[in-house]
KESERO-775964 format. One record per residue (C-alpha): residue number from 1; x, y, z. Coordinates in steps of 0.1 Angstrom, whole numbers, padded with zeros to 4 digits. Each point is the difference from the previous one (the first is absolute). Layout:
<site i="NUM" px="X" py="Y" pz="Z"/>
...
% end
This chain:
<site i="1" px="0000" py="0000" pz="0000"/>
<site i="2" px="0011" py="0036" pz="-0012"/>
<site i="3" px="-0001" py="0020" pz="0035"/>
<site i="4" px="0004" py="0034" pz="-0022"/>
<site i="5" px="-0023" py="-0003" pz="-0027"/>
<site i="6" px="-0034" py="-0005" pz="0017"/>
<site i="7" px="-0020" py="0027" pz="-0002"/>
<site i="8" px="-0020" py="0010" pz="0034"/>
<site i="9" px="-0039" py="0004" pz="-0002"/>
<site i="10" px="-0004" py="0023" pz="-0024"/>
<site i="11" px="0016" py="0031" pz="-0013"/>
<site i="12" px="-0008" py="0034" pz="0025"/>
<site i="13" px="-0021" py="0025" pz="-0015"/>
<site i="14" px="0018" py="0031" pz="-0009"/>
<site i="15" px="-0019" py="0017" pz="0023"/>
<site i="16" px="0011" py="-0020" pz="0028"/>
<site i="17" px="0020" py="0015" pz="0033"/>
<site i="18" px="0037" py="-0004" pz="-0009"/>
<site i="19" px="0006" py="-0031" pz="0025"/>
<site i="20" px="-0029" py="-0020" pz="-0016"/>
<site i="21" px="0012" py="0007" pz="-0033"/>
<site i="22" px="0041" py="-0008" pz="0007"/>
<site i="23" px="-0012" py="-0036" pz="0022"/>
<site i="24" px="0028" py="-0024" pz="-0011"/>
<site i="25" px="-0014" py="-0026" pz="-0032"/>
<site i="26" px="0029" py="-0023" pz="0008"/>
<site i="27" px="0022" py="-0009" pz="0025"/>
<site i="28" px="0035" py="0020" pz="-0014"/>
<site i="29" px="-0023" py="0032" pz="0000"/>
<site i="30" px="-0011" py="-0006" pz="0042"/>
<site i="31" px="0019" py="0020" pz="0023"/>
<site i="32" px="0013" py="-0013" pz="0032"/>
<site i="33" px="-0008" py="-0028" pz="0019"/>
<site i="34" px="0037" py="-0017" pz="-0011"/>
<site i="35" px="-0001" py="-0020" pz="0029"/>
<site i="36" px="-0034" py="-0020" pz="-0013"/>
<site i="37" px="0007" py="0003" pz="-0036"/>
<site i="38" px="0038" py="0003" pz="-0008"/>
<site i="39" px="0016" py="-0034" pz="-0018"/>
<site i="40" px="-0009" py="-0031" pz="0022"/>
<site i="41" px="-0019" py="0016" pz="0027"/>
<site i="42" px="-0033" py="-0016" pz="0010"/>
<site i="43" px="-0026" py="0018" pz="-0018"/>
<site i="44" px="0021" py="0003" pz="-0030"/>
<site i="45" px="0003" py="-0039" pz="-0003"/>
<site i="46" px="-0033" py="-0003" pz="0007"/>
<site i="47" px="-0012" py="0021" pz="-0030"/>
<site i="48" px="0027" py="-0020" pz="-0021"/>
<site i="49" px="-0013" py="-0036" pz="0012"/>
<site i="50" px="-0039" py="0018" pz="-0008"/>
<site i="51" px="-0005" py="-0015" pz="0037"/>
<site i="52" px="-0020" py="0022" pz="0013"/>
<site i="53" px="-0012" py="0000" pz="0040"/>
<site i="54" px="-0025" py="0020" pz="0019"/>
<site i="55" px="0021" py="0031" pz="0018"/>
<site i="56" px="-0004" py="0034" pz="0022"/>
<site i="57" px="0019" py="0027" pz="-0018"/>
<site i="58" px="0009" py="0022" pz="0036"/>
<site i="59" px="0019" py="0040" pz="-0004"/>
<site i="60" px="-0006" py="0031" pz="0000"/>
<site i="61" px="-0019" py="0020" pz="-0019"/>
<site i="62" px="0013" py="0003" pz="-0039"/>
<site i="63" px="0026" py="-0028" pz="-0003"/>
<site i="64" px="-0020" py="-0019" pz="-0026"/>
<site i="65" px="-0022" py="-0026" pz="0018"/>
<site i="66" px="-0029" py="0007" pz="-0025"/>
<site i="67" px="0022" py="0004" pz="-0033"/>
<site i="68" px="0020" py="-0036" pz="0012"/>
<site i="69" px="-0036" py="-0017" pz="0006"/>
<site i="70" px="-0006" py="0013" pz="-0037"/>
<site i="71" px="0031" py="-0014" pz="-0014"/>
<site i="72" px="0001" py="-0033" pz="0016"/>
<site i="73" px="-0040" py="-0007" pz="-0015"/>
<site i="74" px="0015" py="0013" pz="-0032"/>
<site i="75" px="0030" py="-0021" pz="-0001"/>
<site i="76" px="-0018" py="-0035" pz="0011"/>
<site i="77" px="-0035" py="0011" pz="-0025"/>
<site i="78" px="-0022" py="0001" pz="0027"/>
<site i="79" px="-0030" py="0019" pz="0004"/>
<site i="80" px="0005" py="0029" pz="0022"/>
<site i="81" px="-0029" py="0008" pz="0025"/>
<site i="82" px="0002" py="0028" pz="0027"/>
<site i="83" px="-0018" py="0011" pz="0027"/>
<site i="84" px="-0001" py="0024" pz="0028"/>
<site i="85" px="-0011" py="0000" pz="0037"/>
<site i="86" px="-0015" py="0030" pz="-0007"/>
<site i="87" px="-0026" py="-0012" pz="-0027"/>
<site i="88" px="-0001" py="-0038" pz="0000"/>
<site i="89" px="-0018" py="-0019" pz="0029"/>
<site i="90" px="-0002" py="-0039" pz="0009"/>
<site i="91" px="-0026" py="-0006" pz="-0024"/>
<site i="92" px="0025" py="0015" pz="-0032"/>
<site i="93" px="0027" py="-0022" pz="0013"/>
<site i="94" px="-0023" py="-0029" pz="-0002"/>
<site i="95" px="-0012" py="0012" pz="-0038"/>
<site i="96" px="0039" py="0003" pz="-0011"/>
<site i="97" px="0009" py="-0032" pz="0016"/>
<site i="98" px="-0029" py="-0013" pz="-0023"/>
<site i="99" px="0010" py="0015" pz="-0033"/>
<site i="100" px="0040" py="-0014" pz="0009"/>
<site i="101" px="-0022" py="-0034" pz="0001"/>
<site i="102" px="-0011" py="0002" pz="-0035"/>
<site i="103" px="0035" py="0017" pz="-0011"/>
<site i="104" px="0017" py="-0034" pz="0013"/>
<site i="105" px="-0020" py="-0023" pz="-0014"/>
<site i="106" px="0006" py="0016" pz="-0033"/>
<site i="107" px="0035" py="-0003" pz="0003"/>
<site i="108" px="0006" py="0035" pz="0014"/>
<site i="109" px="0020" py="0014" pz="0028"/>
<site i="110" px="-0014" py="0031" pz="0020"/>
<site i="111" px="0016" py="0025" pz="0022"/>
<site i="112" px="-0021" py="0018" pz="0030"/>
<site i="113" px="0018" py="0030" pz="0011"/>
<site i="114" px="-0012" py="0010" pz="0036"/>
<site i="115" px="0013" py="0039" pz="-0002"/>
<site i="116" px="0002" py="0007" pz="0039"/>
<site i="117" px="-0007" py="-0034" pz="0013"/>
<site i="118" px="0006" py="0017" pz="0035"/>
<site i="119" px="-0036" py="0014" pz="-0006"/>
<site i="120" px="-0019" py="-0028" pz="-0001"/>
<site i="121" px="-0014" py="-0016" pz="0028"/>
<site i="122" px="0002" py="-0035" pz="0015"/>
<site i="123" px="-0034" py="-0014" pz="-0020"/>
<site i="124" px="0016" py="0018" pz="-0034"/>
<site i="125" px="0035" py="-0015" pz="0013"/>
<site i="126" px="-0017" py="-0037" pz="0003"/>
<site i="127" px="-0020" py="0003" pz="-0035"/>
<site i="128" px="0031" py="-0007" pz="-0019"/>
<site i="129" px="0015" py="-0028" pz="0020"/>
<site i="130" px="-0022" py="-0029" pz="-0026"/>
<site i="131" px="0006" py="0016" pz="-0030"/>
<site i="132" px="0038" py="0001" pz="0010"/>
<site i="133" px="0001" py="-0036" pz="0014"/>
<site i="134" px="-0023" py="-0013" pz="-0029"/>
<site i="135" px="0029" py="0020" pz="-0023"/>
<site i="136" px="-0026" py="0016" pz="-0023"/>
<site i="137" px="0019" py="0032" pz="0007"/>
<site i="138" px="0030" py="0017" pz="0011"/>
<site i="139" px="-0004" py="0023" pz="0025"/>
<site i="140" px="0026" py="0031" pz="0000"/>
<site i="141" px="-0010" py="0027" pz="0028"/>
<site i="142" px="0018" py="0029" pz="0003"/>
<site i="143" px="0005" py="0022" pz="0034"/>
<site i="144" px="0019" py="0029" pz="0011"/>
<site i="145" px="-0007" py="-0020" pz="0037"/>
<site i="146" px="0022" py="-0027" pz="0017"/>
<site i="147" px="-0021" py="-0031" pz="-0014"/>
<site i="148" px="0006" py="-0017" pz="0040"/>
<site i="149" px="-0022" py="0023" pz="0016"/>
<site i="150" px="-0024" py="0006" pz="-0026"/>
<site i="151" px="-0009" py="-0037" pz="-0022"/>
<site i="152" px="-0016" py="-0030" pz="0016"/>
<site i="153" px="0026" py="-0025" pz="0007"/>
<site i="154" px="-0024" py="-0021" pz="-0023"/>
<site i="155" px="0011" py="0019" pz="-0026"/>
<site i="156" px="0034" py="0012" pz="0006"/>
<site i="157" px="0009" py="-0038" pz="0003"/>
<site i="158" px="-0011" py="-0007" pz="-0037"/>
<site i="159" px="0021" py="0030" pz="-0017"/>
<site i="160" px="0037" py="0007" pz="0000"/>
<site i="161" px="0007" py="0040" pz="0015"/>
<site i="162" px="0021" py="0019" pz="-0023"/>
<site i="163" px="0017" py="0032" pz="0013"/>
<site i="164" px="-0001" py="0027" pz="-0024"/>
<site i="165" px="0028" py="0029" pz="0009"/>
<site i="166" px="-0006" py="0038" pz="-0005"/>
<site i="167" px="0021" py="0009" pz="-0033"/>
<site i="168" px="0034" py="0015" pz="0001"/>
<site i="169" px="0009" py="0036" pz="-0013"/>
<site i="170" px="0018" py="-0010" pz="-0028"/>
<site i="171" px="-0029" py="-0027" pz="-0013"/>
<site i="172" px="-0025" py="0029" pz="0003"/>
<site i="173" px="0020" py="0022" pz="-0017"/>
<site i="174" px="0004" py="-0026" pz="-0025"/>
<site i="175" px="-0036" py="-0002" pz="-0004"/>
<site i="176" px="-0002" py="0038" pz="-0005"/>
<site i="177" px="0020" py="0005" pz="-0024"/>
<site i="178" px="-0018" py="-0030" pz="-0018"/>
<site i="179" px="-0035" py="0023" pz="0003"/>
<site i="180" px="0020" py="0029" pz="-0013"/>
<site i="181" px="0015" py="-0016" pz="-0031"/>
<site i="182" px="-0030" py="-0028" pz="-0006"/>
<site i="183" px="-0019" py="0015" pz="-0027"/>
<site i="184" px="-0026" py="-0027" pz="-0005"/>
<site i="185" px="-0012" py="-0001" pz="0038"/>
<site i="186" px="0019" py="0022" pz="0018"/>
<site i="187" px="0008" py="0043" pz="-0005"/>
<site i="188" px="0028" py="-0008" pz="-0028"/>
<site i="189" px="-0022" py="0020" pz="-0027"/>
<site i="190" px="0015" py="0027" pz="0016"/>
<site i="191" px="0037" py="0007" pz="0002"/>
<site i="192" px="0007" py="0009" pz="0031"/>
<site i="193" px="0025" py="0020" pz="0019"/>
<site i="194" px="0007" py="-0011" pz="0037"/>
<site i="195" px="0033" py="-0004" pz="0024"/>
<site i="196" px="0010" py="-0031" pz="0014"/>
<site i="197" px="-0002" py="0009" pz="0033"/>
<site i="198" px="-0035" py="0015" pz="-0006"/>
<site i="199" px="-0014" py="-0039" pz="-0010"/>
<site i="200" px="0022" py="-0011" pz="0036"/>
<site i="201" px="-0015" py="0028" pz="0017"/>
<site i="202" px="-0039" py="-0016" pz="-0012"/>
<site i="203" px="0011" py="-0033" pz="0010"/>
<site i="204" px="0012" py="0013" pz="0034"/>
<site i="205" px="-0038" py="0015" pz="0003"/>
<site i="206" px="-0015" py="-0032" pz="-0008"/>
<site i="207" px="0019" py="-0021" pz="0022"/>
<site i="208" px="0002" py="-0035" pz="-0015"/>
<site i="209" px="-0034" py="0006" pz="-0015"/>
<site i="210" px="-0003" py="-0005" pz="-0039"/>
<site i="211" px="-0040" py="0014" pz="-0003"/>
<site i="212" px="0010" py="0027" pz="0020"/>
<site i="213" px="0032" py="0008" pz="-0021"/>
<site i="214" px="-0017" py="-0002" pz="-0036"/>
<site i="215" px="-0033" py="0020" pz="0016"/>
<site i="216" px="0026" py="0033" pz="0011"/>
<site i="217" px="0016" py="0000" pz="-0037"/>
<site i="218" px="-0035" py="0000" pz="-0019"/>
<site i="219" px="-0011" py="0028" pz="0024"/>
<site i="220" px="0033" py="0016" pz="-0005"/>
<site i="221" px="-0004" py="-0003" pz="-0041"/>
<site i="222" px="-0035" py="0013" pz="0008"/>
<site i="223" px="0013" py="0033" pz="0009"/>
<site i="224" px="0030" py="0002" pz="-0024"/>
<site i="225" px="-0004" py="0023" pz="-0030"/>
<site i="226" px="0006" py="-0026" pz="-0031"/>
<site i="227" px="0013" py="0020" pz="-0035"/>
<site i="228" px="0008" py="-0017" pz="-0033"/>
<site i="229" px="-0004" py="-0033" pz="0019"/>
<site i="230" px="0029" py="0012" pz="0029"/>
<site i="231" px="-0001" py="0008" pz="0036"/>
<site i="232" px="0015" py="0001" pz="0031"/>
<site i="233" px="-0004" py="-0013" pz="0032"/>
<site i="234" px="0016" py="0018" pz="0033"/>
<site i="235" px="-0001" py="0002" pz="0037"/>
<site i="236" px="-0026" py="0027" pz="0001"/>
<site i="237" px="-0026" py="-0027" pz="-0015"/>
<site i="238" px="0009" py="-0028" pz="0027"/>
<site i="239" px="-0002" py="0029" pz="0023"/>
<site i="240" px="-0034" py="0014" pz="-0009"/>
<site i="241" px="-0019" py="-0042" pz="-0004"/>
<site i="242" px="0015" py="-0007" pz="0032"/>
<site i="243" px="-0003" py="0025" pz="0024"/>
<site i="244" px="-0039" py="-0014" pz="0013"/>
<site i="245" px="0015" py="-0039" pz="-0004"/>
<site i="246" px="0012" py="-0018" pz="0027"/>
<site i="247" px="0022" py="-0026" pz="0009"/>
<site i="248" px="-0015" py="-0036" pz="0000"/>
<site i="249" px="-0008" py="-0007" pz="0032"/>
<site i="250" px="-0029" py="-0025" pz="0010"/>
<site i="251" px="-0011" py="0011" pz="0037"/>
<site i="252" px="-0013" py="-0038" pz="0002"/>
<site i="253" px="0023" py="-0022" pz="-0023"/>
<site i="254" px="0037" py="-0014" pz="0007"/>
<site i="255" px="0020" py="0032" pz="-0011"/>
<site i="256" px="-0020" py="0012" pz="0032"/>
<site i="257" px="0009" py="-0025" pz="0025"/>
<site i="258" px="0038" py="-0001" pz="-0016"/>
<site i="259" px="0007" py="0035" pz="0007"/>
<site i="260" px="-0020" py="0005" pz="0034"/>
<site i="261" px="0025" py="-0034" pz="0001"/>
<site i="262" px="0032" py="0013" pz="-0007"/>
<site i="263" px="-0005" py="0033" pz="0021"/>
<site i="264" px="-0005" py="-0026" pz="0033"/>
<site i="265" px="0028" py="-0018" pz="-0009"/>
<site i="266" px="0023" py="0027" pz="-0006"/>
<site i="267" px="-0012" py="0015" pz="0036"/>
<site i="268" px="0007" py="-0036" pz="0014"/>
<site i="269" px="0034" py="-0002" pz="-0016"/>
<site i="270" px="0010" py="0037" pz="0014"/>
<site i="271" px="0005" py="0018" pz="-0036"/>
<site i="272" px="-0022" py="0033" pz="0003"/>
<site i="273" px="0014" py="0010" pz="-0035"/>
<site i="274" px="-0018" py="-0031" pz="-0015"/>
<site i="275" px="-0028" py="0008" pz="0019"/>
<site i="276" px="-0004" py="0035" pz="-0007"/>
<site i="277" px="0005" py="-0013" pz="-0036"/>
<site i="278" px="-0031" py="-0025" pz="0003"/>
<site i="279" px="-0021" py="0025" pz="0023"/>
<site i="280" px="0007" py="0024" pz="-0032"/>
<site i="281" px="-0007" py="-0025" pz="-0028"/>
<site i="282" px="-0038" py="-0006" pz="0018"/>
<site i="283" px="-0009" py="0038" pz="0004"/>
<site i="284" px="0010" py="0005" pz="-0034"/>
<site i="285" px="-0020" py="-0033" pz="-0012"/>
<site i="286" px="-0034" py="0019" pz="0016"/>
<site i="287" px="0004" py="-0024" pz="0033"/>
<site i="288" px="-0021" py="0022" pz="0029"/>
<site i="289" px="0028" py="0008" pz="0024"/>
<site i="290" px="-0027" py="-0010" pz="0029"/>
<site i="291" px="0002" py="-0033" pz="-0009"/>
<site i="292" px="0041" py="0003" pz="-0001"/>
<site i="293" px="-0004" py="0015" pz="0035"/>
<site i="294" px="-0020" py="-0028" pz="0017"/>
<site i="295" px="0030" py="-0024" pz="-0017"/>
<site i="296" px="0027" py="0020" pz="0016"/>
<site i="297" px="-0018" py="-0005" pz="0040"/>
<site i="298" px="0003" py="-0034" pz="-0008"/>
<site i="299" px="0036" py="-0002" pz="-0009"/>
<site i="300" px="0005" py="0019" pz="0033"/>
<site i="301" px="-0016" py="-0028" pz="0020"/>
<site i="302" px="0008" py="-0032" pz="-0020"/>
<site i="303" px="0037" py="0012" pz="-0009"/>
<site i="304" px="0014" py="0026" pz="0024"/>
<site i="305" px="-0022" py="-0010" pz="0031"/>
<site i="306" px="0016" py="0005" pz="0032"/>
<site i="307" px="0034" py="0008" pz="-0013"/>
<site i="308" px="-0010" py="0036" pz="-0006"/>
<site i="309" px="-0032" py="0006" pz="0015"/>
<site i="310" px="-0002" py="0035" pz="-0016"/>
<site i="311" px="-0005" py="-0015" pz="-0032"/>
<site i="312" px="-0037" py="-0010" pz="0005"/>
<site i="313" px="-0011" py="0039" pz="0008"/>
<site i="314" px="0023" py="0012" pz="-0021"/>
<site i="315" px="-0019" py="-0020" pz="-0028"/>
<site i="316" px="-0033" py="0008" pz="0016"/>
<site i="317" px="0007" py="0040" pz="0000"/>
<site i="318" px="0008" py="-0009" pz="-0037"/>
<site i="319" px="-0037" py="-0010" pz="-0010"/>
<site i="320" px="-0013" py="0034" pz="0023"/>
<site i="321" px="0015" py="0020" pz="-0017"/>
<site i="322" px="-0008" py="-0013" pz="-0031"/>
<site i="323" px="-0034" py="-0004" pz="0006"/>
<site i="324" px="-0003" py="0037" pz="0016"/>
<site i="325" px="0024" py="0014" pz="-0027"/>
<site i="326" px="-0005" py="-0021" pz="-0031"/>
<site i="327" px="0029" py="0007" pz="-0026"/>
<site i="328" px="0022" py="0007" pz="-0006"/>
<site i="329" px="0012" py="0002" pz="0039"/>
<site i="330" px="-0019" py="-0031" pz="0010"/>
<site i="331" px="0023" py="-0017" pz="-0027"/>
<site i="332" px="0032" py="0021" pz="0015"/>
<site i="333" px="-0011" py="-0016" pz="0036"/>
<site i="334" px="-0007" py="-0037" pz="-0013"/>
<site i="335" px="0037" py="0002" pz="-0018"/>
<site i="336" px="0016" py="0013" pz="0034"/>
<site i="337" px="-0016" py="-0027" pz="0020"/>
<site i="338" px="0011" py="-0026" pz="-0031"/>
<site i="339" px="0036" py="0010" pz="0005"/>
<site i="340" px="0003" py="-0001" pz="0037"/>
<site i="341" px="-0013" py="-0034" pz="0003"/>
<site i="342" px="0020" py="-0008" pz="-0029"/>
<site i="343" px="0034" py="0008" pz="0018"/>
<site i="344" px="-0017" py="-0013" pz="0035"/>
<site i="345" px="0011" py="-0032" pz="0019"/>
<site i="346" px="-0019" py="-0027" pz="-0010"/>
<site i="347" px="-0017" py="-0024" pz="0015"/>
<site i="348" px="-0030" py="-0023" pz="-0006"/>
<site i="349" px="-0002" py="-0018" pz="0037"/>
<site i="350" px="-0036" py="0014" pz="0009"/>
<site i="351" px="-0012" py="-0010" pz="-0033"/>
<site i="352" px="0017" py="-0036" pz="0008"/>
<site i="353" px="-0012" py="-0005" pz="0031"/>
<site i="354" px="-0030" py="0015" pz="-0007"/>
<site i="355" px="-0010" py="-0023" pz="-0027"/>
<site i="356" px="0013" py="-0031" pz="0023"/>
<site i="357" px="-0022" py="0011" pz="0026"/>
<site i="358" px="-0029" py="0000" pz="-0026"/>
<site i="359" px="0007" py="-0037" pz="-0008"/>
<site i="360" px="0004" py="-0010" pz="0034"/>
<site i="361" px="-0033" py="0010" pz="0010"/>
<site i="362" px="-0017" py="-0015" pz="-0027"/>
<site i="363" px="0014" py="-0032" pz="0005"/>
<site i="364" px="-0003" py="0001" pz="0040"/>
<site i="365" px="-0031" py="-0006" pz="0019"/>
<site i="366" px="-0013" py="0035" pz="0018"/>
<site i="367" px="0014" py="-0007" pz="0037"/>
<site i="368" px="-0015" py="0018" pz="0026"/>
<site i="369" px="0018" py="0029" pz="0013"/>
<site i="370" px="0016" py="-0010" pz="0034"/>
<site i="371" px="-0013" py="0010" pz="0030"/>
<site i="372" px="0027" py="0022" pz="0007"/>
<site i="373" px="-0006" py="0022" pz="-0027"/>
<site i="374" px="-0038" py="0006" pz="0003"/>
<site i="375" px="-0012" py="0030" pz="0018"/>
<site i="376" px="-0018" py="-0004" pz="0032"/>
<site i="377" px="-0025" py="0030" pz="0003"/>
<site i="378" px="-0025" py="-0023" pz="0023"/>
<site i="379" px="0004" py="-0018" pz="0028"/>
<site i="380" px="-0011" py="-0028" pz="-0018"/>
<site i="381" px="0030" py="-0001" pz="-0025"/>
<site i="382" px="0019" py="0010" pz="0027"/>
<site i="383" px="-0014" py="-0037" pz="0019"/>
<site i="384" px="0004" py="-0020" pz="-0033"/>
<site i="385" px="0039" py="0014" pz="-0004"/>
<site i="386" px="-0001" py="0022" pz="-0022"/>
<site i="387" px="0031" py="0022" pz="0002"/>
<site i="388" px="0011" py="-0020" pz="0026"/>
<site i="389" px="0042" py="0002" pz="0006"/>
<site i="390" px="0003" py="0024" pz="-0031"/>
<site i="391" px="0028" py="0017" pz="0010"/>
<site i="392" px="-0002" py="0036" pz="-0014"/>
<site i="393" px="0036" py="0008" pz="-0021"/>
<site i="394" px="0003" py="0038" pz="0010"/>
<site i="395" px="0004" py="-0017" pz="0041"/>
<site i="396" px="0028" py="-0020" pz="-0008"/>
<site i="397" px="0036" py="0004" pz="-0008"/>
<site i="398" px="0008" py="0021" pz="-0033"/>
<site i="399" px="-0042" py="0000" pz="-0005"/>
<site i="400" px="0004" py="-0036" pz="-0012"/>
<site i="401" px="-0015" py="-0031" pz="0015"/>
<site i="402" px="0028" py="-0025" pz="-0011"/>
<site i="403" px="-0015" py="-0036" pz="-0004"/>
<site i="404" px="-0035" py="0009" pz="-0003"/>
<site i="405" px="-0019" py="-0016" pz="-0026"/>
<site i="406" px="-0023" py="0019" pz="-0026"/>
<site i="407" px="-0012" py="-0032" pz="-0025"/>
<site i="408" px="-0026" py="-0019" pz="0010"/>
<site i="409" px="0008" py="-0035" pz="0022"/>
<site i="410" px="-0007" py="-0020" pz="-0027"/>
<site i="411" px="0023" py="0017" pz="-0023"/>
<site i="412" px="0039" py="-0006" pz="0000"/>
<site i="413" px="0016" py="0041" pz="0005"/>
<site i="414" px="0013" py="0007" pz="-0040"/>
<site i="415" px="0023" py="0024" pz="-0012"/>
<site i="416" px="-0013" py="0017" pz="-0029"/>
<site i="417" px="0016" py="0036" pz="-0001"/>
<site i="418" px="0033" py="-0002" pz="-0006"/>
<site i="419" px="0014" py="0035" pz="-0006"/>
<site i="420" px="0025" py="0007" pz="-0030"/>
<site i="421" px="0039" py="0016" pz="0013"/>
<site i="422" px="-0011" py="0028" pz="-0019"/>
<site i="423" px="-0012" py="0036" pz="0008"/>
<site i="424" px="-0018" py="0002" pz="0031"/>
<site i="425" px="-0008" py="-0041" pz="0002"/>
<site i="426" px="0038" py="-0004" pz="0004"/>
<site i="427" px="-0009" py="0021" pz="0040"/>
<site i="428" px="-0033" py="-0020" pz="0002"/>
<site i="429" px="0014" py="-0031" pz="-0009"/>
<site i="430" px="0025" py="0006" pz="0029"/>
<site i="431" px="-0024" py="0006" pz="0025"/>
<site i="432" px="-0023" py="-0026" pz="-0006"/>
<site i="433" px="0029" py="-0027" pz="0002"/>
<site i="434" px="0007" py="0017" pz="0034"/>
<site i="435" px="-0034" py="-0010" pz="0011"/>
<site i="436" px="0003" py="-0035" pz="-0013"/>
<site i="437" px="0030" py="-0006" pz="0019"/>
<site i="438" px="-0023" py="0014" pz="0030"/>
<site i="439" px="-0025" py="-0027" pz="0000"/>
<site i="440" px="0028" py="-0025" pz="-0006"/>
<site i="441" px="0013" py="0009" pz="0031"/>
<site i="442" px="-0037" py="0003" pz="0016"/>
<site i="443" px="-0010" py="-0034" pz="-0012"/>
<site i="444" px="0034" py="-0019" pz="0014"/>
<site i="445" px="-0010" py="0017" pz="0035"/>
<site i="446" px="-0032" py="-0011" pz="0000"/>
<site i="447" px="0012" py="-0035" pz="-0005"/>
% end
């Protein structure tokens, strides 16, 4: 088989956006993606055997999940069906699966693309599992979402994931200049004057996103004053169809929980320049610095704790201000708290022990509270012995009663706080080892 011959599903209509027009007909003319697609890789060999399998096409947006779904029904001749959570329900699913039926039995191979498969729901999700098993069709879905949280293990178990990367600089600017010199489907009835550094200046703005790059230079040709079929493209234009566009940045999807990601860890691992960088990168991707601010009073607790207890209202003063402030001096406040705990002492031995102490009371029965730890406010409780031989801390020596127990009797003492030699822990861990050896010398006396 001739892997760049085919022709895809039809010619685009002149009239066509730029990026539907320029979608690769053959696999030499697809950009990226080298790592699924380059000599002897998997989907490559695939395509070459014409053995193909049901699959989840997972990246970003504008990498080329749709246009490789295209190619691969073109390549094997199968009929290419798509749908979309937002317009097809169960019963649609049930009516392609049907007409894949009668394509199969007439010797025909059929394609369902699932644009969004992150969409559907678990009924939708379950719909395709006969026709898959059965093979009447191949299922391709395609999502901008990690497919483990999103598709039915049902499903996820009876397609192979294929990770689709965002597109370097130099392939988009490859696939610019092929718009700009493509007369047939791209801009090349024009001759066009533009820099270098102006096409690695749109592909800098697009950020690995090919739809995105081909959509700024049609707008920019849009504006260009064309003359005895020339013109000229310059920074003004990118300028002027960018200045109301923003980063992509999807509030609910994975480039979300990355960043909000890579800010906590760069706290944790005590770099405030990377964090400042990744606090930066979500304000400017539209994040709501509230949201960046409730994150930050958790990195206080869970990763500076009791090493630097100033960290927690330092981070808490942080969201005031913001919310009393708004920007940009709520976002000045968030980024001072963000470097302080940054360059803090670390330590995650609440968070430890708090978590152990979770588990431990879920797994334990709930014990009574011993007698001498109830309050006696009756003479009753005070004849049942409650409170009886509490010994009250601030009466003894150093305000501690050394020996006395505070679990219940049915529960062996446990050590779950264990401070960090860090920061302030490195004092607290000191003085609670003092105590220890306290009611080691109690308990031997009282044997």
């Amino acid at each position: 088989m001739n892997l760049n011959l085919f022709e895809a599903e039809g010619k685009s209509e002149s009239h066509a956006p730029l990026a539907a027009r320029l979608r690769p007909r053959a696999v030499n003319e697809y950009i990226g993606q080298e790592h699924l697609l380059g000599p002897d890789r998997p989907l490559r060999k695939a395509l070459e055997k014409d053995s193909i399998h049901s699959m989840i096409l997972w990246g970003p947006p504008g990498v080329g999940k749709t246009s490789l779904a295209k190619l691969i029904a073109a390549t094997t001749g199968a009929e290419f069906l798509t749908m979309s959570a937002v317009l097809h329900g169960v019963k649609d699913i049930r009516e392609f699966g049907e007409l894949a039926k009668k394509h199969r039995q007439a010797g025909m191979r059929t394609i369902v693309f699932v644009d969004e498969v992150h969409r559907f729901n678990k009924a939708q999700q379950d719909a395709f599992l006969p026709y898959v098993e059965d093979g009447d069709f191949v299922f391709v879905g395609a999502t901008t979402e990690n497919p483990s949280f999103e598709l039915n293990n049902a499903l996820l178990s009876r397609a192979r994931v294929y990770l689709l990367k965002s597109l370097s600089q130099d392939d988009l600017v490859g696939l610019l200049r092929k718009a700009l010199t493509d007369a047939e489907r791209g801009l090349g009835h024009v001759e066009w004057q533009v820099a270098d550094d102006l096409l690695h200046k749109v592909a800098m703005v697009a950020d690995g996103d090919a739809r995105q790059a081909l959509n700024l230079i049609e707008t920019m040709s849009d504006l260009a004053e064309v003359s005895d079929n020339k013109g000229e493209l310059n920074e003004a234009m990118l300028a002027e169809v960018t200045q109301m566009s923003l980063k992509r940045f999807d509030k609910g999807g994975d480039v979300f929980y990355d960043q909000i990601s890579a800010l906590h860890k760069s706290v944790r691992g005590s770099n405030p320049d990377a964090s400042l960088y990744w606090f930066a990168r979500m304000l400017d991707g539209g994040c709501d610095p509230l949201y960046i601010a409730r994150r930050v009073v958790r990195m206080a607790s869970e990763d500076i704790g009791n090493a630097d207890p100033r960290g927690l209202p330092l981070a808490l003063a942080a969201w005031d201000v913001q919310e009393r402030l708004g920007s940009p001096e709520g976002e000045l406040a968030i980024a001072q708290a963000i470097a302080y705990l940054a360059a803090a002492p670390k330590s995650n031995a609440v968070y430890k022990a708090f978590n152990q102490v979770r588990d431990l009371v879920k797994n334990t029965p709930d014990y009574p509270v011993p007698l001498h730890l109830r309050n006696a406010p009756t003479g009753l409780m005070k004849e049942l012995g409650y409170g009886h031989e509490y010994r009250y801390a601030h009466d003894e020596p150093d305000a501690y009663a050394a020996g006395e127990n505070y679990f219940p009797e049915q529960l062996q003492p446990v050590t779950l706080y264990e401070p960090v030699p860090r920061g302030l822990e490195l004092k607290i861990g000191e003085k609670l080892q003092r105590l220890k050896n306290l009611d080691i010398e109690a308990t031997k006396k009282q044997k």
